[in-house]
Every structure is written in structure tokens, then in C-alpha cells.
C-alpha positions in Angstrom: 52.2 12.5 -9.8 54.3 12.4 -12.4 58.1 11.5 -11.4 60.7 14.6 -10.9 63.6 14.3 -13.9 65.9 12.5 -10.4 63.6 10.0 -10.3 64.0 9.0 -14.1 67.7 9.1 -14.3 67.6 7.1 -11.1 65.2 4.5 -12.7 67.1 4.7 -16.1 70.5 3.9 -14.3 68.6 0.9 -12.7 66.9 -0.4 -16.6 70.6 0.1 -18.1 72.2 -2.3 -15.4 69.6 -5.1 -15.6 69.1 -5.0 -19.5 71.7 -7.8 -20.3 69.9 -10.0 -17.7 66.8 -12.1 -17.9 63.8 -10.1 -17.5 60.4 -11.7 -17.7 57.8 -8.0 -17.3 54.6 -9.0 -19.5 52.3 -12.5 -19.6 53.3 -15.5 -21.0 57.7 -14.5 -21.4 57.3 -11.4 -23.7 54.9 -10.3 -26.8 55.3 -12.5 -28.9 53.5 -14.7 -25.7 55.3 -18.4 -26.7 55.7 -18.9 -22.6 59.3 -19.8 -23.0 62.2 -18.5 -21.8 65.1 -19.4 -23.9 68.2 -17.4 -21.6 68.2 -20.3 -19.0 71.5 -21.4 -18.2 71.0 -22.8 -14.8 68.2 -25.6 -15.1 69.1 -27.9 -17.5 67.7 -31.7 -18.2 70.8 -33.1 -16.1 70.1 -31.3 -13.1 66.3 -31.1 -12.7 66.5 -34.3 -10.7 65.1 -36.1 -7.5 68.0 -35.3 -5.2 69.3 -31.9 -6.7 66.1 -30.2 -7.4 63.0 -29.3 -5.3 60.7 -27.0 -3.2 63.0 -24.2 -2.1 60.2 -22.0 -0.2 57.4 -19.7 -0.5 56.7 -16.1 -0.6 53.7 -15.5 1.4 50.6 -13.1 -0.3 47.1 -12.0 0.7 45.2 -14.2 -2.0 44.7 -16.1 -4.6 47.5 -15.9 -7.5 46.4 -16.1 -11.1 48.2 -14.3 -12.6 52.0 -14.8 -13.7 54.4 -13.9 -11.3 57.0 -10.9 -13.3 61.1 -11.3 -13.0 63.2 -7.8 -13.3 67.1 -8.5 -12.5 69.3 -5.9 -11.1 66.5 -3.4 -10.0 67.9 -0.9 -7.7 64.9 -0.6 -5.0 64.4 2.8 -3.0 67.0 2.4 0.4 67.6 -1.0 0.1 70.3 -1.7 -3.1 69.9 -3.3 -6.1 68.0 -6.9 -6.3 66.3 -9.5 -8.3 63.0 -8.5 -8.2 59.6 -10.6 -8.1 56.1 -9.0 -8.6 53.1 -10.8 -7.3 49.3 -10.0 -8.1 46.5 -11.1 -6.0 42.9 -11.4 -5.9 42.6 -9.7 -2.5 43.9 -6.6 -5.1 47.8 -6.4 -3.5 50.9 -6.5 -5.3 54.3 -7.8 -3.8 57.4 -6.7 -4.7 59.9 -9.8 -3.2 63.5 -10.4 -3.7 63.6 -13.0 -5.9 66.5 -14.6 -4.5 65.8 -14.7 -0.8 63.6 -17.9 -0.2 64.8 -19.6 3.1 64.1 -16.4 4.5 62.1 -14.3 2.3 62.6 -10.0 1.8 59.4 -8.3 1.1 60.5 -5.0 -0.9 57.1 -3.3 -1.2 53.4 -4.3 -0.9 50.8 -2.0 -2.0 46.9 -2.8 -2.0 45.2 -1.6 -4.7 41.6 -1.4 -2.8 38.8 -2.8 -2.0 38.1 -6.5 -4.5 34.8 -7.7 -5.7 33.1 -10.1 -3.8 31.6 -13.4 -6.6 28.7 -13.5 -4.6 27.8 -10.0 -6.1 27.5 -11.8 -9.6 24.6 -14.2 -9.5 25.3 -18.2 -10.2 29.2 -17.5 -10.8 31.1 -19.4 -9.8 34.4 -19.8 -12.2 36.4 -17.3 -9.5 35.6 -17.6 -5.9 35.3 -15.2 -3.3 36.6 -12.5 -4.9 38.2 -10.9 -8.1 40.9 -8.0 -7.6 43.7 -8.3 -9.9 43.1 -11.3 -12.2 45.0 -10.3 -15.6 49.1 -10.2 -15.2 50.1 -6.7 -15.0 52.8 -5.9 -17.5 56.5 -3.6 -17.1 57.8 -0.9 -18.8 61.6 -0.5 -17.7 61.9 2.8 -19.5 59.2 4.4 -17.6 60.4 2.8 -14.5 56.4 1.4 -14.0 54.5 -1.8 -13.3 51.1 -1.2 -15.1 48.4 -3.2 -13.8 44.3 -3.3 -13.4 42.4 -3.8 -10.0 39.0 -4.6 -9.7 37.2 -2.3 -6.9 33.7 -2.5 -4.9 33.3 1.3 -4.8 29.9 2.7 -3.8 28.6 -1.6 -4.3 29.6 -1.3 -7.4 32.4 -3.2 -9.8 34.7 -0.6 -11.1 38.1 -1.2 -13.1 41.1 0.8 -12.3 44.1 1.6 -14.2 47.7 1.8 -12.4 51.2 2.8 -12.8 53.3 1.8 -10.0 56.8 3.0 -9.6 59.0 -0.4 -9.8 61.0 0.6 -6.9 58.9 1.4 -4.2 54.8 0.5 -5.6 53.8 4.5 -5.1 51.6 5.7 -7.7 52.7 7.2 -11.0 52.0 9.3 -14.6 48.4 10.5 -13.0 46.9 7.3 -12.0 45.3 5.6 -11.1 42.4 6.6 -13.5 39.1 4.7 -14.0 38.7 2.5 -17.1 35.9 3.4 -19.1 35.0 2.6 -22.9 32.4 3.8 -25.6 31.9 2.9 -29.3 28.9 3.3 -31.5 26.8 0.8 -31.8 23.0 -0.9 -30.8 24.5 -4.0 -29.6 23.8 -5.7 -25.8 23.5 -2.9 -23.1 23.3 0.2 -25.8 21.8 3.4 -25.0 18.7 4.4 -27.3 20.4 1.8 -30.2 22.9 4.6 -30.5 26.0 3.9 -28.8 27.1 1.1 -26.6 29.0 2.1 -23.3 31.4 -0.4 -21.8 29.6 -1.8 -18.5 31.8 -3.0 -15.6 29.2 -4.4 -14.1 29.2 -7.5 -16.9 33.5 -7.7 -17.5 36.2 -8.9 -15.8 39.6 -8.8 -17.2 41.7 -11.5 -17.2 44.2 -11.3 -20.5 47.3 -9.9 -19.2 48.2 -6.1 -20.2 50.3 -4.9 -23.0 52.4 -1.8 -23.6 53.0 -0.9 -27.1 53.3 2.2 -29.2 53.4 4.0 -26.5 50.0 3.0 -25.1 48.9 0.4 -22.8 46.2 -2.0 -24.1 44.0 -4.0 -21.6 41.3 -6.5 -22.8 37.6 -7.7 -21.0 35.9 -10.5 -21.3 32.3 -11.6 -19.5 31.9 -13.6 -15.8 30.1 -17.0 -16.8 28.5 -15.2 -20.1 25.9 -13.1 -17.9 24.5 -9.8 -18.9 25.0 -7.8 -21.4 28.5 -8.5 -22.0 31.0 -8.2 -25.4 34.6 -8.6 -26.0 36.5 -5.1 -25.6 39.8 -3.5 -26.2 40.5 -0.4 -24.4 43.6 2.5 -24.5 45.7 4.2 -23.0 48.3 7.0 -23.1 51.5 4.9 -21.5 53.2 8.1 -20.6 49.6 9.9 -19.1 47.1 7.5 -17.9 44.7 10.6 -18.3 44.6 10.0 -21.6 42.4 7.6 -23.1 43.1 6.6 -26.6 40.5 4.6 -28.0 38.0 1.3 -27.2 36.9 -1.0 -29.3 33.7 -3.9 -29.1 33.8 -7.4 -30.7 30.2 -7.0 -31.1 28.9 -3.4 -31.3 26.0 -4.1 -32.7 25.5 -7.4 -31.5 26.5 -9.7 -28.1 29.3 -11.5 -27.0 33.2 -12.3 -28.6 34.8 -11.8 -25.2 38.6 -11.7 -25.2 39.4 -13.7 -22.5 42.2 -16.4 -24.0 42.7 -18.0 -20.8 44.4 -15.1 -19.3 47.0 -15.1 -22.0 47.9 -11.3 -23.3 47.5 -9.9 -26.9 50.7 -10.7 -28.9 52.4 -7.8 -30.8 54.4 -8.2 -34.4 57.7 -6.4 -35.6 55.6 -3.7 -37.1 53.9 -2.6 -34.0 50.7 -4.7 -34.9 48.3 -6.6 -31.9 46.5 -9.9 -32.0 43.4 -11.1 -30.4 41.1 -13.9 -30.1 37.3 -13.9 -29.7 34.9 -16.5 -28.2 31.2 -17.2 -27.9 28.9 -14.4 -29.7 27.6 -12.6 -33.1 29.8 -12.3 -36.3 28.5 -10.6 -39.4 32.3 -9.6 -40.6 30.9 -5.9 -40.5 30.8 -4.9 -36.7 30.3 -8.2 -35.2 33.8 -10.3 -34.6 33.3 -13.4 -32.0 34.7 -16.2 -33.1 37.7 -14.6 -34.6 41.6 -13.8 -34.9 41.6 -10.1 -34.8 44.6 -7.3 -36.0 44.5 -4.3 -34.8 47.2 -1.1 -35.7 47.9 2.0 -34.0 47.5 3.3 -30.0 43.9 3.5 -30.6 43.4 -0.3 -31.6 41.7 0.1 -34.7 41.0 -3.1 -36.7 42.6 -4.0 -39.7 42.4 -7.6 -40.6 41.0 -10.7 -38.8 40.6 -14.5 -39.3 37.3 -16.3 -38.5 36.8 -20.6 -38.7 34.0 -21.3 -41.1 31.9 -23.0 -38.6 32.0 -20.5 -35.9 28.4 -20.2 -35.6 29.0 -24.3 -34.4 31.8 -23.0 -31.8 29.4 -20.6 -30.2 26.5 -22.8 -30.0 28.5 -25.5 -28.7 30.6 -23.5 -26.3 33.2 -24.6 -28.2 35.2 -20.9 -28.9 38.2 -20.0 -29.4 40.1 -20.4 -25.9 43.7 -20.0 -26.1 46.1 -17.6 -27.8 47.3 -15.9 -29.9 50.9 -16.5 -29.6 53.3 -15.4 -32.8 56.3 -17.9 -34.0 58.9 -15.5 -33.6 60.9 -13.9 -36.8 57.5 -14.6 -38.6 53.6 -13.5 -38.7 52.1 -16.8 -38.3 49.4 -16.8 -35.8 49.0 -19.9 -33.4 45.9 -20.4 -31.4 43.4 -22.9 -30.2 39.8 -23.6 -29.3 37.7 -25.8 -26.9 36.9 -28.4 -29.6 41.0 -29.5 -29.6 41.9 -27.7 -32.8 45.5 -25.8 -33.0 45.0 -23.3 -35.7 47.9 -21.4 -38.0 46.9 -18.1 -39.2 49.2 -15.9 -41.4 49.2 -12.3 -39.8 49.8 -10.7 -42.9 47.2 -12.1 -44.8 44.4 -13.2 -42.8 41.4 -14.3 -45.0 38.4 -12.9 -43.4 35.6 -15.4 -43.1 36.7 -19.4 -44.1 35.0 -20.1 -46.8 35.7 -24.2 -45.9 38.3 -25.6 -43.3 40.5 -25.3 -46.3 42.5 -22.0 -47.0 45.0 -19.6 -46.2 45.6 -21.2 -42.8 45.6 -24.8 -41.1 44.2 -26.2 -38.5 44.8 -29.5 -36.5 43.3 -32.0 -34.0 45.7 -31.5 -31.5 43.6 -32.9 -28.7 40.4 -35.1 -28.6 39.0 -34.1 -24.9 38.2 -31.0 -23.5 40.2 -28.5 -25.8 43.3 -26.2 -25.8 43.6 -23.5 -23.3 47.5 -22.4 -22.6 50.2 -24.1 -24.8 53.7 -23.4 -24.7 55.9 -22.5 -28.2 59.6 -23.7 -28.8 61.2 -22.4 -31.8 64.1 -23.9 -32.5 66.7 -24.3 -36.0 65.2 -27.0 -36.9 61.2 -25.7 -36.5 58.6 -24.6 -34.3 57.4 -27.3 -31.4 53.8 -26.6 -29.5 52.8 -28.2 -26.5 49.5 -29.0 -25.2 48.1 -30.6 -22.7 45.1 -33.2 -23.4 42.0 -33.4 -20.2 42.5 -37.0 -18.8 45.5 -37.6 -21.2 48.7 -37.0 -21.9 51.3 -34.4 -23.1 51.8 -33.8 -26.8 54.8 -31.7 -29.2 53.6 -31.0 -32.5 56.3 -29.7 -34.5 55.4 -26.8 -37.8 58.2 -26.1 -39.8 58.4 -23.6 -43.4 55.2 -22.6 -41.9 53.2 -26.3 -42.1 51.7 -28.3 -39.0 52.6 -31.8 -38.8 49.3 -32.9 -38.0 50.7 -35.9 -36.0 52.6 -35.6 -32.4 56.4 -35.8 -32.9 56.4 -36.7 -29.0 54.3 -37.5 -26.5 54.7 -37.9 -22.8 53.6 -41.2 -20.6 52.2 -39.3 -17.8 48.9 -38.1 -18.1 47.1 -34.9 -16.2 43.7 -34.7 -14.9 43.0 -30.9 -16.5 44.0 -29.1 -19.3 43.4 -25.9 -17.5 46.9 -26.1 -16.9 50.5 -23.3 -16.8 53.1 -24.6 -19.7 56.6 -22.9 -19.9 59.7 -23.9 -21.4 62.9 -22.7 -20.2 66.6 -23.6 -22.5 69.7 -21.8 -22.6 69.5 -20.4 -26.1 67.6 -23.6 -28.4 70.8 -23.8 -30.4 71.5 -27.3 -28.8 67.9 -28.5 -28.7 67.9 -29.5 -25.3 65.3 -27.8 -22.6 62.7 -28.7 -20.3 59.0 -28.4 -20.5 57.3 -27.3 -17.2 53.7 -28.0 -16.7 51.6 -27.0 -13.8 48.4 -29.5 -13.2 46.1 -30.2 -10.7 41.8 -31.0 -10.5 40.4 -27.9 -10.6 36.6 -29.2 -9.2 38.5 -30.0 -6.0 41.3 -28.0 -4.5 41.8 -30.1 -1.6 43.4 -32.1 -4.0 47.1 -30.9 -4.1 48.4 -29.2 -7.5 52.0 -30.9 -9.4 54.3 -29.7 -10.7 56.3 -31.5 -13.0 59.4 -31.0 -16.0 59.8 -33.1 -18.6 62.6 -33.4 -21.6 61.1 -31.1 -24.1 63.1 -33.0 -26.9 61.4 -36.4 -25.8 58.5 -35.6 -23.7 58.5 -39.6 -22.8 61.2 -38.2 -20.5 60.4 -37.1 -17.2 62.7 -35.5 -15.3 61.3 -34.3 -12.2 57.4 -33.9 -10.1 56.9 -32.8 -6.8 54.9 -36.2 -5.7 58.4 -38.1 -5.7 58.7 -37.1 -2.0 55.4 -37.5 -1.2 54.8 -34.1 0.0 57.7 -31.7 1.0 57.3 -30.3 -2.7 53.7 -30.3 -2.9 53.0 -26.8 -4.4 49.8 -26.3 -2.4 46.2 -25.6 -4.5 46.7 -25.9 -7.7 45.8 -22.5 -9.9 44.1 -22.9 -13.3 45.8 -21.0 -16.1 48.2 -19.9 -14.4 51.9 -19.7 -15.9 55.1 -20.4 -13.1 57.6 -18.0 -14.4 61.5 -19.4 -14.7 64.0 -17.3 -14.3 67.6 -17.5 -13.1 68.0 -21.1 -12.1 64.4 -20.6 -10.2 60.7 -21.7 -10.4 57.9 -19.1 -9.3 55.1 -21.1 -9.1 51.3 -19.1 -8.5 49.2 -20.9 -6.5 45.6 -20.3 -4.8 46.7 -21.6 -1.8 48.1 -17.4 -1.1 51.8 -18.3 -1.8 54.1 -18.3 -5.1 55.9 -21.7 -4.8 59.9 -21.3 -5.4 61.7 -24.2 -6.9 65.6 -24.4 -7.2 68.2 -27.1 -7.2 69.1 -27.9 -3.6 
């Protein structure tokens, strides 16, 4: 039900209060999706230390946690005052709504489960998530609605079905008419079509795992396949923000042929100045008509209609090979240049206002770099500071590496590279500084071995102005700051002189100085 005109005034006092603080309310720190959080005054390089910082606690949840925890400050929560609010999303399809600063003794808010989740064992030979798949794409905020928006994934009648929600920020009850099924449709005789006429979108071969958006006054939420089974594609789906009754328009990657999920790690579609969205495709069909795998798309509008996109020359080579586009898009702020990167190692820079279609050769109105050798690029984190842009990525069995792009060029060699090396490159990458004006801040990475989780996940921060420089892991006590499982993709979320930390081990990790 739609809140009474009490309810918004009370939720509009609440938004005016905590908009001068840090808020962290979509994936990866905002839209333009650079995973940094540049209002940090608290953590600084002098005080993440061994003997001033560590494992604070844990807030307790019902599952696994792979999506990014959200940070609103000053929300005033039904009966009990005004707090520093963390939201949690699980697999077992619950959302927590924590205060952010109790840890010695946590304060759970609200909890609200969305439903039933979807057993793995219903998809055949998948095993990338295990057991089950509720809410796997970060939910994203809207503080002038007063809502949380998020997608579960339900077993209803033994079948997958998506659900859209819009959860009142202050006590998790349902709002503007959801939650609603999610359902999709575009002409087309692609994968799955009915009579080569028009393809419908099939839950049964999705899962969504980018994070949502909220823009233009719609809500945009993206699908990608389970372990490339079934008649899958990439799709883009809408909705009325205000009126989740509403749906506003779908788009496939491939209507008329297979594949070009838009998956990007879990990462959500970044959003220009002028209202604009970006995605990237992976494995799958291109023919630049109605086939778009492979590709750095623009869309316009509430009803996601494309306008311009950006394909690699050899992407029929990044299909075969499994090789796709993986990570991204994230926007250099104050500009339209694109950055993404693929499972062959290569960072690419895109111009947003001009994107060029199909490559011709690896030369032309972009760049692209061999940022790592091994395993490829699936989350970076983006810096941008007065003297340039600085990307970090994280290398498989390697080490940690800044490249720097400034006037809009890549230097195709590291400006700074760290000594310690990680396992995975499935890693969570945020920066947190107070501001960039005085180029110092600290790069946090999240690592682990994702093919065994008895193995313990690490958390470390390094010196993002000299990544040689580490400040801080959780093995120098050898174990009372062990985060627990380790949690592929997944961002930690920093935010007022604290470090949220997902984990599948059902807790969010809380770091602090002691």
C-alpha cells in the first residue's frame, strides 16, 4: 500500500537530516559505480594499524552475503530514534536492517524475509552459487521515497520466479504496490521465442546478480544466465519507481539470437549527468542490429531504449574463449569515459558520448590495456584524484596493481604495485579518503580461495598512493580478525570510521579502530 501523506513527511524529515552525512544506498558507492568513498574522515593511513585497528564484531544473518551491505546515517526508525542504519541482503531471501554503530552488542532494527529461495540443486550441473539463490544483486535506496528496492528470488508453485520490492526504510513493511512479479517481453526469434515471433523473458534460465538502479524515476534491474544453461540472454527490465505496477519497458541483448548476459560481477549499471545508463555484455551473438554480446551498451529514458554501444573487434574470440566482458562499467566522474574489463586482462576506456559501434581494429576511438596476465578483471576500484584517474585491479596468483589515466589516456604501465600477492581475483576493492584533495587514502581489498571455503577469507588495506605499502590484514593476529568464508565479488562497504565486510560464513564482519 502506498504510504499515507504522515508517512512521507515523516520519511522526508528523516532524508533532510541525514543528507549532509555519508550515505552509501546503491552497489559499488553511487552511480557512477567507482567503489570509493571519498567522505572518510575517520580511517586514515596513520591509523589503520596493527594495534589501533581490527575486528570489532559481527552482525549475525540467515545466509550467505553477496551482495554489498548499504550505509544510511541519521535514519529515524519507526519507535526507536534516529540511527546509522545498515541493510543486509541474504541468500536465504532476508533483509536486516542493523544499527550500524552497535557492534559489541549488536541492535537489529527490522528483519523481513522476502520468501521462499531457490534451491541450486533445481538447476542441473550449477554449481557457481550453492544451496540456494534469494537475493543475490545489491538492492539499491531511494531516500526521497523513503524505500529500499530490492529483488528476491522465490520457489513458488517449484518454480523460479523474480520478485520486485519496495520496502519502507524504517520498518521493512511493503510499499508503492509491491511487491509485483518481474516479467519481460521483446520481439524477437532468438533462444526460448514463441513461434519466432516474440521472445518472453524466462526465469527459469536468469538470475540477477548486478545490483539495482533507480533513475528517471524508474528502477532498472538486469539478468544474466546460471552457468550459461538454457535458453538464456542478457536483459534489462523497468519499472515505474513511484508504482511498481507499472512496468516500463524490457530489453534483450540477443532478441534474435542467444546469450550477452549482463552479469558484471554483480556490479550495477552506471548512470551519466544526462540521465544516460551503461552496461556490459558477455558470452553470445552480435550482428550490431538486434544482437549485442560482447558489448558496452547506452541506453536513454525509463524504458531503456538503446542508443549507442561499444563492441571489441574480436569479440567473436571473447565468446569462444569464455573470455567476455566481466567487470564494469564504472564512469570517471565529471566525464563520459567508460571503464571496464574482460576475462582476458584487458581494462578498456570507452568514450560515452561517442562510442564507435563495432572496432574496426584494436585501434580507435577508445583504448584498451593489459592490465593483468592471469585470469582477468572482474571488480576494480576507481580513484579520481587532481592529478588523474587511478584503477586498481587485482591479478589471480599475483599481485595488486594502480594504473593511472589522465586527459583521458591510460598509462599502459602500473604506476604502483603492491608486494603482496592474492590467490583470486574474484575479489571486493573499495577505496575510502577524506576528500582526494591530499592524495592520501587506503585501498581495501577482500581475498580469499574461492574452490575452498574452509580456507579463511583476508582482509587487507593498503596505501593507495604506494600500494608497496601495507597498512593493515587480519592474519597479523593469527585469527581474532579472521573475517570468516571469504565471499567472491563481494564489496565491504566503509563508512564512518567502519568496515562492513559480507561474508558467506552468515555474518557482515565490522572493522573499526580499537
Amino acid at each position: 500500500m502506498v504510504r499515507t501523506v504522515l508517512g512521507v513527511l515523516s520519511v522526508a524529515a528523516a532524508v533532510a537530516t541525514a543528507s549532509a552525512q555519508v550515505n552509501v544506498l546503491s552497489a559499488n558507492y553511487g552511480n557512477d559505480r567507482t567503489n570509493a568513498n571519498l567522505l572518510e574522515t575517520k580511517l586514515t593511513p596513520a591509523n589503520v594499524a596493527p594495534g589501533s585497528f581490527g575486528k570489532i564484531g559481527s552482525f549475525p544473518v540467515d545466509g550467505q552475503v553477496y551482495a554489498q551491505p548499504l550505509y544510511v546515517s541519521g535514519l529515524n526508525i519507526s519507535g526507536q530514534g534516529r540511527h546509522n542504519v545498515l541493510f543486509v541482503f541474504t541468500q536465504h531471501n532476508s533483509v536486516y536492517a542493523w544499527d550500524a554503530d552497535a557492534v559489541a552488542q549488536p541492535i537489529l532494527l527490522w528483519t523481513v524475509n522476502l520468501g521462499p529461495p531457490v534451491p541450486t540443486a533445481l538447476f542441473e550441473e550449477y554449481t557457481d552459487i550453492e544451496p540456494e539463490i534469494g537475493i543475490l544483486g545489491t538492492g539499491a535506496i531511494d531516500l526521497q521515497r523513503g524505500v529500499l528496492y530490492v529483488v528476491s528470488m522465490n520457489l513458488l508453485s517449484g518454480s523460479p520466479m523474480f520478485r520486485l520490492h519496495a520496502l519502507d526504510l524504517t520498518n521493512g513493511q511493503e510499499d508503492l504496490n509491491g511487491p509485483v512479479y518481474i516479467s519481460g517481453m521483446s520481439p524477437g526469434t532468438g533462444a526460448g521465442s514463441v513461434d519466432e515471433i516474440v521472445l518472453p523473458f524466462d526465469s527459469q534460465w536468469h538470475i540477477q546478480r548486478p545490483g539495482l538502479l533507480v533513475a528517471n524515476d524508474a528502477v532498472y534491474i538486469c539478468f544474466g544466465s546460471h552457468g550459461d544453461q538454457g535458453d538464456w540472454h542478457g536483459w534489462l527490465v523497468t519499472y515505474n519507481a513511484s508504482d511498481l505496477r507499472q512496468p516500463l519497458g524490457s530489453f534483450a541483448t540477443t532478441a534474435n539470437g542467444a546469450g550477452g548476459s549482463i552479469w558484471q560481477s554483480g556490479r550495477a549499471p552506471a548512470v551519466d549527468d544526462s540521465g544516460n545508463l551503461y552496461v556490459v555484455t558477455g558470452n553470445g551473438d552480435y550482428d550490431g542490429l538486434s544482437n549485442f554480446a560482447e558489448s558496452f551498451l547506452k541506453f536513454t529514458g525509463s524504458r531503456a531504449e538503446l542508443s549507442d554501444w561499444f563492441t571489441p573487434s574480436d569479440w567473436q574470440t571473447l565468446s569462444d574463449w569464455d573470455t567476455d566482458l566481466s567487470a564494469g562499467p564504472a564512469l570517471i566522474p565529471g566525464t563520459h569515459l567508460l571503464l571496464g574489463g574482460d576475462k582476458s586482462g584487458r581494462l578498456y576506456l570507452v568514450d560515452g558520448n561517442a562510442m564507435g559501434h563495432l572496432a574496426a581494429t584494436d585501434a580507435g576511438p577508445f583504448q584498451a590495456i593489459q592490465a593483468v596476465q592471469q585470469s582477468g578483471i572482474y571488480q576494480f576500484a576507481l580513484w579520481n584524484r587532481p592529478d588523474g584517474a587511478y584503477v586498481y585491479v587485482q591479478e589471480e596468483e599475483s599481485i595488486l596493481k594502480c594504473y593511472q589515466i589522465i586527459g583521458g589516456n591510460m598509462n599502459p604501465e602500473p604506476v604502483s604495485e603492491s608486494s603482496e600477492w592474492s590467490h583470486s581475483s574474484f575479489t571486493g576493492l573499495a577505496i575510502s579518503a577524506n576528500g582526494g584533495q591530499d592524495q592520501t587514502g587506503i585501498l581495501w581489498l577482500t581475498t580469499g580461495y574461492q574452490l575452498d571455503p574452509a580456507i579463511t577469507g583476508i582482509l587487507r588495506a593498503f596505501d593507495a598512493s604506494d600500494l608497496s605499502h601495507e597498512l593493515w590484514n587480519s592474519e597479523l593476529t593469527n585469527g581474532p580478525d579472521r573475517p570468516g568464508t571469504f565471499a567472491k565479488f563481494a564489496i565491504p562497504t566503509v563508512a564512518n570510521g567502519k568496515v562492513y565486510v559480507p561474508t558467506f560464513s552468515n555474518a557482515i564482519v565490522v572493522y573499526g579502530l580499537l
